[in-house]
C-alpha positions as CSV (number, residue, x, y, z in Angstrom):
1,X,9.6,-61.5,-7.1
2,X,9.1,-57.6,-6.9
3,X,11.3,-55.6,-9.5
4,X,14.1,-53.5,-8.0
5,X,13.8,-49.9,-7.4
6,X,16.4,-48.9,-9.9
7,X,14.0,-50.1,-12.9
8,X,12.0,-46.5,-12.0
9,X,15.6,-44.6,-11.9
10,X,16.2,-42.4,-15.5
11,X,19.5,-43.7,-15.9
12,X,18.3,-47.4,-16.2
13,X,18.5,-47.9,-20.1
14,X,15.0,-50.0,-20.7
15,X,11.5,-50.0,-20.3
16,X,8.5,-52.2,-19.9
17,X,7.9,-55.1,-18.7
18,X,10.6,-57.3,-17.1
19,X,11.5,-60.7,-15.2
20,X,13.9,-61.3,-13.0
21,X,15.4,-64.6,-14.1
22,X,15.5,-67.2,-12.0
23,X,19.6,-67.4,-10.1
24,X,21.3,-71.1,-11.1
25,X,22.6,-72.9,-8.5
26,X,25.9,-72.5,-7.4
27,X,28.8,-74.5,-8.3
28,X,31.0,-76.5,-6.6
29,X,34.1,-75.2,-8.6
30,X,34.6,-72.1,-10.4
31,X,35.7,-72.3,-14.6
32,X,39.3,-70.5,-15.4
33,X,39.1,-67.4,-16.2
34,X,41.0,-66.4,-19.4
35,X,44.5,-66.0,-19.5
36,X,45.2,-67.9,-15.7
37,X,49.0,-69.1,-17.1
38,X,50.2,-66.2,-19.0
39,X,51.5,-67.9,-21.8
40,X,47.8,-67.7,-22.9
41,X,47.5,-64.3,-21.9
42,X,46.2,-61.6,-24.5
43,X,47.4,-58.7,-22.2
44,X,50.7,-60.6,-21.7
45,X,50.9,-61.6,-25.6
46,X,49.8,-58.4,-27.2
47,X,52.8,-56.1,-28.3
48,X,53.5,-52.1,-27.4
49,X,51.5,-50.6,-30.4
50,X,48.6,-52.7,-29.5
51,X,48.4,-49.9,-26.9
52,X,47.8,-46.0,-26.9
53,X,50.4,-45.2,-24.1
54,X,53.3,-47.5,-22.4
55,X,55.5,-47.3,-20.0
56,X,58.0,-49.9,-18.2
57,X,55.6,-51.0,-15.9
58,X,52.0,-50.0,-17.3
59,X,50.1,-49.7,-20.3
60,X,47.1,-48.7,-21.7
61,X,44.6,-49.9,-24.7
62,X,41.5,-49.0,-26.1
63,X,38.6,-51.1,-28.0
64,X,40.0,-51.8,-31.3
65,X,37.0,-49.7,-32.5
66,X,34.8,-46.3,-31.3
67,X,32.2,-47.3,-28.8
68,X,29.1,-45.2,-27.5
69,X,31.2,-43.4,-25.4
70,X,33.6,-40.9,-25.5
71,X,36.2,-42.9,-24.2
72,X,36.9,-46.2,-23.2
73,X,40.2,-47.4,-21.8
74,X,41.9,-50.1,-20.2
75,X,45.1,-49.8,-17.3
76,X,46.9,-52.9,-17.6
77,X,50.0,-53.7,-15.8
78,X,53.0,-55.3,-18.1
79,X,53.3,-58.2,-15.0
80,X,50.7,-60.8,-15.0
81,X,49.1,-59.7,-11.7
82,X,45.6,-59.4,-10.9
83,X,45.0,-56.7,-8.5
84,X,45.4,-58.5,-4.8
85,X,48.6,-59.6,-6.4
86,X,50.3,-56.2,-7.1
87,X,53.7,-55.8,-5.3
88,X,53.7,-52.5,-2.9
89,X,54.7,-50.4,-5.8
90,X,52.7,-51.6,-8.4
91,X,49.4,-50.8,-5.8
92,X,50.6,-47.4,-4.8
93,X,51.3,-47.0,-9.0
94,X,47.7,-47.9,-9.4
95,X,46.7,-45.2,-7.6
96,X,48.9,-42.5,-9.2
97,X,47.8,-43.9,-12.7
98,X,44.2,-44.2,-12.1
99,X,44.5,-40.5,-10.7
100,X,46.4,-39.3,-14.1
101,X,43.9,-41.3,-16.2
102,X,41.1,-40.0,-15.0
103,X,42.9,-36.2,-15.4
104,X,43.9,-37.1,-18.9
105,X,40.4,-38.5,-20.3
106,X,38.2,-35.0,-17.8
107,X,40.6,-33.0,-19.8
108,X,38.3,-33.9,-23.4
109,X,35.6,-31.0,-24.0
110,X,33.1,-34.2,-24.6
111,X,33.7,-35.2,-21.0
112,X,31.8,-35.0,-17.7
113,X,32.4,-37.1,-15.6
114,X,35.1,-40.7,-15.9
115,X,33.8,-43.8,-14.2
116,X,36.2,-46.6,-12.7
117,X,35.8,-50.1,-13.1
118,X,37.8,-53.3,-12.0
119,X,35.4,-56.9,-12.9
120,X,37.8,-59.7,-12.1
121,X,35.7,-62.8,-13.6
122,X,36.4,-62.4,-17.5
123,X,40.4,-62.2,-17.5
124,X,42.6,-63.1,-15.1
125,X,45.6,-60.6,-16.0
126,X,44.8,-57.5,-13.9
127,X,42.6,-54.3,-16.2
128,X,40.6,-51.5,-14.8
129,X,38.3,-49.5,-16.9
130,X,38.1,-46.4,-18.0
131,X,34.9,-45.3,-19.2
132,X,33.6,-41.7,-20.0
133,X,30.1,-40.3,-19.4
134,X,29.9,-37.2,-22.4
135,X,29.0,-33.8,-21.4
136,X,25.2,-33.0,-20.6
137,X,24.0,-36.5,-20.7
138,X,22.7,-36.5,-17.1
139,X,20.8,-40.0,-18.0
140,X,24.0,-41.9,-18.4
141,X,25.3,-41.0,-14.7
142,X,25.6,-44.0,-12.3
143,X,25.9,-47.5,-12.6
144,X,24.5,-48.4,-15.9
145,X,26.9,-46.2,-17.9
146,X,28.4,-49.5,-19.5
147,X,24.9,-50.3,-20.8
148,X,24.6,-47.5,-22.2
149,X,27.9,-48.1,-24.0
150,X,26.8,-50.7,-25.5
151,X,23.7,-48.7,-26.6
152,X,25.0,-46.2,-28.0
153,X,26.0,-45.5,-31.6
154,X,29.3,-45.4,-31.9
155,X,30.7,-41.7,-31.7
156,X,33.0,-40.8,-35.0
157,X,36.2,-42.5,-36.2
158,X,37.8,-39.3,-36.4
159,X,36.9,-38.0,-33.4
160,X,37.6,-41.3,-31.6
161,X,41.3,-41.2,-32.8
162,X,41.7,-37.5,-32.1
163,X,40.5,-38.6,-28.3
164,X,42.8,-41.1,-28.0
165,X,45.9,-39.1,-29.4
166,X,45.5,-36.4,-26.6
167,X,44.9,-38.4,-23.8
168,X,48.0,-40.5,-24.8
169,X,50.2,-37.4,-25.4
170,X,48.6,-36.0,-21.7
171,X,49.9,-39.2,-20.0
172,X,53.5,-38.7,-21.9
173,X,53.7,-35.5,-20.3
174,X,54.4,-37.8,-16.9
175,X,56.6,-40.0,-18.8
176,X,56.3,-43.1,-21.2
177,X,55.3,-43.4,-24.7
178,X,52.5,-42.2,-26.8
179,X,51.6,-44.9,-29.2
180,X,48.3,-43.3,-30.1
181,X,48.3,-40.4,-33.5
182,X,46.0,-37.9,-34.6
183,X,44.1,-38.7,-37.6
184,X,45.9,-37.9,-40.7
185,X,44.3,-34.0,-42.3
186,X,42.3,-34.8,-45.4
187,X,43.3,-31.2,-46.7
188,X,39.8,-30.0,-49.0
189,X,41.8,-26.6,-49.8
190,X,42.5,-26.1,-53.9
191,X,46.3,-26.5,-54.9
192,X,45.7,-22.9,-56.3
193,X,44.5,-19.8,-54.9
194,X,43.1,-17.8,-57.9
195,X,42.0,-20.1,-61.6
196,X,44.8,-18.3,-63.7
């Protein structure tokens, strides 16, 4: 089988020589996914400061460590909906949050462009991702950008939690809670000015 055309593209992350693998049959029924009864949800289970920003009816979370990327996020609903369950004005709130979101994580200097993402196979409680493509990396545009996440070193601790703090303190601006800080200031200035 001929490889597709978007091996040649300069955003596909590898090179060489490939193969296709071969596609399993399908299945007659499909597994859970995780979390289907939210008493075994981690969305449902995880508490407010698990999260950079909160509201009554939304949060949002990060990785629990700096990725490739500038920023990665996560929407979640508090409600154990997935998204063709969503009530009229949790969809029409999905919009307005995505919107602000996307706002928020453009407004980092690092930033270029902010790519949207729902996959509904992994978890069963709604989660659309937020993933950002830094500034002058033209390679990274288009679909493989979380490849390329997964790539990448990971960008500074520091900056990272700087990132996080400002995007969660944008969103508060709209209302909710910012759960997310600034790293603490590691002051290198002497306790004195002059050596007398």
């Amino acid at each position: 089988m001929p490889l597709p055309g978007f091996t040649t593209w300069p955003s596909f992350p590898f090179e060489g020589d490939f193969k296709i693998k071969h596609l399993d049959p399908p299945v007659e029924s499909e597994p859970a996914r995780k979390g289907e009864d939210s008493a075994d949800c981690t969305a449902c289970t995880a508490p407010d400061d698990a999260y950079i920003w909160v509201n009554e009816r939304w949060r949002v979370r990060t990785m629990d460590r700096p990725t490739g990327l500038p920023m990665v996020l996560m929407l979640e609903p508090r409600s154990h909906l997935d998204l063709g369950d969503l009530p009229n004005l949790l969809a029409a709130e999905l919009g307005v949050m995505t919107v602000r979101l996307e706002r928020a994580i453009r407004s980092l200097d690092s930033v270029a462009r902010v790519h949207v993402y729902r996959w509904g196979d992994g978890a069963a409680h709604l989660h659309v991702w937020f993933m950002a493509r830094p500034h002058g990396q033209l390679q990274l545009r288009g679909t493989f950008l979380p490849l390329w996440d997964d790539i990448l070193p990971p960008i500074p601790e520091e900056q990272w939690r700087e990132s996080l703090a400002h995007v969660a303190a944008w969103l508060a601006e709209f209302g909710g809670t910012p759960l997310a800080q600034p790293p603490r200031i590691d002051w290198q200035a002497p306790a004195k000015l002059t050596d007398d």
